[in-house]
C-alpha positions as CSV (number, residue, x, y, z in Angstrom):
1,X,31.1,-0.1,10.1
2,X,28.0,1.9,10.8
3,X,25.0,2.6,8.4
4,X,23.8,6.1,8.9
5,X,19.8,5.6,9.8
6,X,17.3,7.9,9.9
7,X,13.9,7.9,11.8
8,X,10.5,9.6,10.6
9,X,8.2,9.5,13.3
10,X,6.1,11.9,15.3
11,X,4.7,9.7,18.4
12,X,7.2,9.8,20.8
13,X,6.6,6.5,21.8
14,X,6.5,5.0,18.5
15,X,10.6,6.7,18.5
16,X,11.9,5.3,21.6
17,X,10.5,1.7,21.3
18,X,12.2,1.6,17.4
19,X,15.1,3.3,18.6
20,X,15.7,0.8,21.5
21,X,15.1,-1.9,19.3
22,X,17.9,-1.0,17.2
23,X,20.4,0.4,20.1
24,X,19.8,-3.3,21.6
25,X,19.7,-5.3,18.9
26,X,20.9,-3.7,15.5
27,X,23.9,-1.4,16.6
28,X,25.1,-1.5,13.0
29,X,22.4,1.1,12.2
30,X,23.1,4.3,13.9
31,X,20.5,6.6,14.1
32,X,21.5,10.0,13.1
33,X,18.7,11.9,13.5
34,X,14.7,11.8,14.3
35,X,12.4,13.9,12.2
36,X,8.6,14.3,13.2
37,X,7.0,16.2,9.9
38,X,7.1,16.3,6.2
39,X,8.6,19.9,6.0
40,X,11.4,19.3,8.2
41,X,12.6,15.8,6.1
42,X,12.7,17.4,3.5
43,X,14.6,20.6,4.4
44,X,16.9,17.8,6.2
45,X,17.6,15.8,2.6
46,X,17.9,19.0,1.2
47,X,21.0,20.2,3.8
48,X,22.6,16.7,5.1
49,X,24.3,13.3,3.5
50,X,21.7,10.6,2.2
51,X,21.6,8.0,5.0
52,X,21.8,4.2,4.2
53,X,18.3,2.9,5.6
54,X,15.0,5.1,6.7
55,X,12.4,3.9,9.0
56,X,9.3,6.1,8.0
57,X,6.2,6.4,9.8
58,X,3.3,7.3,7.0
59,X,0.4,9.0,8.8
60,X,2.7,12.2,10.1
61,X,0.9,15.3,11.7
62,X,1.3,17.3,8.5
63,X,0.0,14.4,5.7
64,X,1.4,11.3,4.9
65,X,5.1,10.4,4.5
66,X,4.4,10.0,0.9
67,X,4.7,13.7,0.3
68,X,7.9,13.7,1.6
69,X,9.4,11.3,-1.3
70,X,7.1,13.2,-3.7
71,X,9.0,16.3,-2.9
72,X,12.5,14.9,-2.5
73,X,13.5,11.6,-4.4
74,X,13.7,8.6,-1.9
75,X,17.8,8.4,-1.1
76,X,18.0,5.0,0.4
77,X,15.8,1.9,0.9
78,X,12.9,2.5,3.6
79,X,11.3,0.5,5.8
80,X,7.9,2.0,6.9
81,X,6.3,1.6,10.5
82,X,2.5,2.4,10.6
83,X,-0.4,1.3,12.4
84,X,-2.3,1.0,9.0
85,X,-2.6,-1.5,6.5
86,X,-3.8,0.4,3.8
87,X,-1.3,2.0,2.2
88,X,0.6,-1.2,1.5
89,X,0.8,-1.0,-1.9
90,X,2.1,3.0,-2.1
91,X,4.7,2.3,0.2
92,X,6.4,-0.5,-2.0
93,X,5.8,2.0,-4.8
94,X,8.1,4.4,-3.0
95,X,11.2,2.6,-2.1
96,X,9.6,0.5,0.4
97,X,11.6,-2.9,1.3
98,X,9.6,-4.1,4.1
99,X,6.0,-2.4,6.1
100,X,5.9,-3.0,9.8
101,X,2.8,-3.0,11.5
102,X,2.7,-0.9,14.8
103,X,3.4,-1.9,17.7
104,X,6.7,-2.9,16.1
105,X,7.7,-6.4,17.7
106,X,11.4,-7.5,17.8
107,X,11.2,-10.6,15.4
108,X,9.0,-8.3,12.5
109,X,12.4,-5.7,13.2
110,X,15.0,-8.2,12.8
111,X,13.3,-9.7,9.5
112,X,13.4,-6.1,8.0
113,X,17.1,-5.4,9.5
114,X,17.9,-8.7,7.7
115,X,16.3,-7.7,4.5
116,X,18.6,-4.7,3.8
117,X,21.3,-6.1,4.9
118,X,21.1,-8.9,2.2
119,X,20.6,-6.0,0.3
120,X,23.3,-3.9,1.3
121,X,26.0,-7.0,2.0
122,X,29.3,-5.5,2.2
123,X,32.4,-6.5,0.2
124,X,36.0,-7.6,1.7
125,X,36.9,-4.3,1.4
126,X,34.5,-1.8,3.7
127,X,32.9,0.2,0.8
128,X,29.2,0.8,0.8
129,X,28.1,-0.5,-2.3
130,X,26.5,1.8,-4.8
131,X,23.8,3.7,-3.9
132,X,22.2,3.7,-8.0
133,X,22.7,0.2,-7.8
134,X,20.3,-0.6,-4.4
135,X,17.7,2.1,-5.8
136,X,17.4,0.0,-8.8
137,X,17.4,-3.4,-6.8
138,X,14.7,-2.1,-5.0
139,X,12.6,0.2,-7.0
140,X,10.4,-1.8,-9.1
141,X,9.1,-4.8,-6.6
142,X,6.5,-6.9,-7.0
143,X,2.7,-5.2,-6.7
144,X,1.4,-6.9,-3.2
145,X,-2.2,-6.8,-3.0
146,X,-5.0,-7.5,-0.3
147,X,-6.1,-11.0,0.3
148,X,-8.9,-10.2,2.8
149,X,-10.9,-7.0,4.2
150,X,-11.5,-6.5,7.7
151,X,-15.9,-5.7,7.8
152,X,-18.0,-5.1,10.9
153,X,-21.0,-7.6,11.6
154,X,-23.2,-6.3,14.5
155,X,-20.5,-5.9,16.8
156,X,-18.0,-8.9,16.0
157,X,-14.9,-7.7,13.5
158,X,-14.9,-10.3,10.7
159,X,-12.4,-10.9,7.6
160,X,-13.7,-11.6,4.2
161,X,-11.3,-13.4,1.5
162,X,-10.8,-11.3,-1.8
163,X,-11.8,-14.9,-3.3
164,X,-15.3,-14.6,-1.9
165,X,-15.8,-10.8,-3.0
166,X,-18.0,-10.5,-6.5
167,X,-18.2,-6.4,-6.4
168,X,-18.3,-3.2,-4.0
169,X,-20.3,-0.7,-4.9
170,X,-21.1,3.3,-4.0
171,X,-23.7,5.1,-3.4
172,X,-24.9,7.8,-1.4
173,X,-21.1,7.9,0.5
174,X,-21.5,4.7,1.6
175,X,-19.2,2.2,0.1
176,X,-20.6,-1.8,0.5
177,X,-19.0,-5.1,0.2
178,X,-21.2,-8.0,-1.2
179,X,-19.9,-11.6,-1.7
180,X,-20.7,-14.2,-3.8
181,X,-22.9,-16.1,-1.5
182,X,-25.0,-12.6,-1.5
183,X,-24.1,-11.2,1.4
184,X,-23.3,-7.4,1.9
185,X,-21.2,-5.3,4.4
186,X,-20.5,-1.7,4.9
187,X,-16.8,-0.4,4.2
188,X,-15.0,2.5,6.1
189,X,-12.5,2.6,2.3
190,X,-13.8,4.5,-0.9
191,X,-13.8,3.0,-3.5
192,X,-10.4,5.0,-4.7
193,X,-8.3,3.7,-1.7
194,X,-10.4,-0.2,-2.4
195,X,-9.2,-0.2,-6.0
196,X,-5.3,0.4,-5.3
197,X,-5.5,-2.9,-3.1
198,X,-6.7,-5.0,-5.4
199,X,-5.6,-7.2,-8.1
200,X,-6.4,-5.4,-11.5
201,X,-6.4,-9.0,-13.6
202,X,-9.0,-9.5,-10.9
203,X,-11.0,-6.8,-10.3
204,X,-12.0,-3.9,-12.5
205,X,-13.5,-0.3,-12.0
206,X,-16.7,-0.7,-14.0
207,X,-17.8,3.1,-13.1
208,X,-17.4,5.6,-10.6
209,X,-20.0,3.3,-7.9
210,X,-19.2,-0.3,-8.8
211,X,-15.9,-2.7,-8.7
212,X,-16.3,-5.9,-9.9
213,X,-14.6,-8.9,-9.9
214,X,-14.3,-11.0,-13.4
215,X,-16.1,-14.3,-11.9
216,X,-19.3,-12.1,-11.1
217,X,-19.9,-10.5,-14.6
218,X,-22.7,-12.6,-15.8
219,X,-23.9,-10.8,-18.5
220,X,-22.7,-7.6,-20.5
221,X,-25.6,-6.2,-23.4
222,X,-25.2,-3.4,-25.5
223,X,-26.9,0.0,-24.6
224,X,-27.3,3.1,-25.9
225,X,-25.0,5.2,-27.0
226,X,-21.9,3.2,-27.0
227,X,-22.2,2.2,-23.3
228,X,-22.8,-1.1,-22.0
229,X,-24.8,-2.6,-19.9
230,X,-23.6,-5.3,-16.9
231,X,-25.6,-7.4,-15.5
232,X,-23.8,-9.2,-11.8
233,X,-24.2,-12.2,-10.2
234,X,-25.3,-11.9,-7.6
235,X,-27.7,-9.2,-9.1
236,X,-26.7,-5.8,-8.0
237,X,-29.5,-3.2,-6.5
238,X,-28.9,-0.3,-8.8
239,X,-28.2,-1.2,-12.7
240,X,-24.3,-1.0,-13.5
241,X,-23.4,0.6,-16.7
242,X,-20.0,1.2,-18.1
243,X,-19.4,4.2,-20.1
244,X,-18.6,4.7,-23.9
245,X,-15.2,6.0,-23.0
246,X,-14.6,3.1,-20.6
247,X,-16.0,0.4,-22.8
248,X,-13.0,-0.8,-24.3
249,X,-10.9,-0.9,-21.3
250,X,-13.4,-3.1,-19.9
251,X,-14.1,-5.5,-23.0
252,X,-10.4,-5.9,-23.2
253,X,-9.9,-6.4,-19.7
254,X,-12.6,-9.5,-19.7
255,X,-11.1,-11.0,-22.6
256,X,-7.8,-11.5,-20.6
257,X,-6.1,-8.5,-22.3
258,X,-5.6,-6.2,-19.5
């Protein structure tokens, strides 16, 4: 039997490549309809039958998908097609079972297609299982975080491990990487969208201009007024303090607690 699929995307060519893809390959899924901004999904989930599967585009010409499932709770399992990389970590928050990296390619498809179905494996008899039960199975997975960062040197494109990173810090809008052998590299992410990706055992948000991972803390003092004062290796340019209110967090969180 069919599994009613729907499609959020509003490049036209994004559409018809996924929807060829699945005509060809995945006739299972049938597409019932194609939506193209966040106000009409959500007056569609609010007027037709949850589908079984979603493929959702994020970056939408009225704001990110995410507003969608903020407004409307998330029906099915969805599969998101983007040319980003960034919001990995939301979209597996939302309902997300798999995040395919435009130009969608026909193996990356059929993994995903494979994916739900495992999820979604039908019984002898042909009843969809229970659509509580696959929200559950796929509601809570595992955090994914970055394991590199795409930086600009001169004019050459070049990836840094998160094992190499000691801190990033802000200042002046301009958010810089800088690696334990000393090196530093301008950043196109604030700091906001740089601390979602990363592993919070790993990295912590001393202050509102400096993340820092736990093998570059070298020494913390006490300051004034409750806050402390942490000095990196490699030495950072600015001095970092972390704030009364924030000191706990912090001491627990180098201690292994958090």
């Amino acid at each position: 039997m069919n599994l009613r699929t729907l499609i959020i995307e509003d490049e036209a060519p994004a559409y018809r490549r996924l929807h060829g893809l699945l005509g060809r390959h995945h006739p299972q899924l049938e597409v019932v309809d194609v939506l193209d901004t966040i106000a009409g999904a959500v007056e569609w989930f609010g007027s037709n039958p949850a589908p079984a599967l979603i493929f959702s585009d994020i970056q939408l010409s009225d704001g990110t998908s995410f507003e969608i499932y903020r407004q409307v709770a998330p029906p099915c399992p969805i599969i998101f097609t983007t040319a980003y990389d960034a919001y990995m970590l939301e979209a597996f928050r939302t309902n997300g079972i798999d995040y395919l990296l435009k130009p969608i390619e026909e193996e990356e498809l059929a993994r995903s297609v494979a994916k739900f179905m495992a999820l979604v494996r039908l019984p002898a008899t042909p009843v969809l299982p229970d659509l509580h039960q696959l929200l559950q199975a796929v509601s809570n997975p595992a955090p994914v975080y970055r394991d590199r960062f795409l930086v600009k040197l001169g004019t050459r494109l070049l990836p840094v491990a998160v094992d190499d990173i000691a801190y990033f810090l802000s200042s002046d809008g301009l958010t810089t990487l800088h690696t334990h052998a000393g090196k530093r590299h301008p950043m196109d992410l604030p700091l906001d969208e740089i601390e979602a990706q990363l592993d919070p055992r790993r990295f912590h948000r001393l202050n509102r201009q400096c993340i820092a991972c736990v093998g570059c803390i070298a020494v913390v003092h006490q300051h004034f007024n409750g806050k402390l004062k942490v000095e990196l290796r490699p030495p950072a340019p600015e001095e970092v303090l972390v704030s009364r209110e924030k000191a706990r967090a912090f001491k627990d969180w180098l201690d292994g607690l958090r």
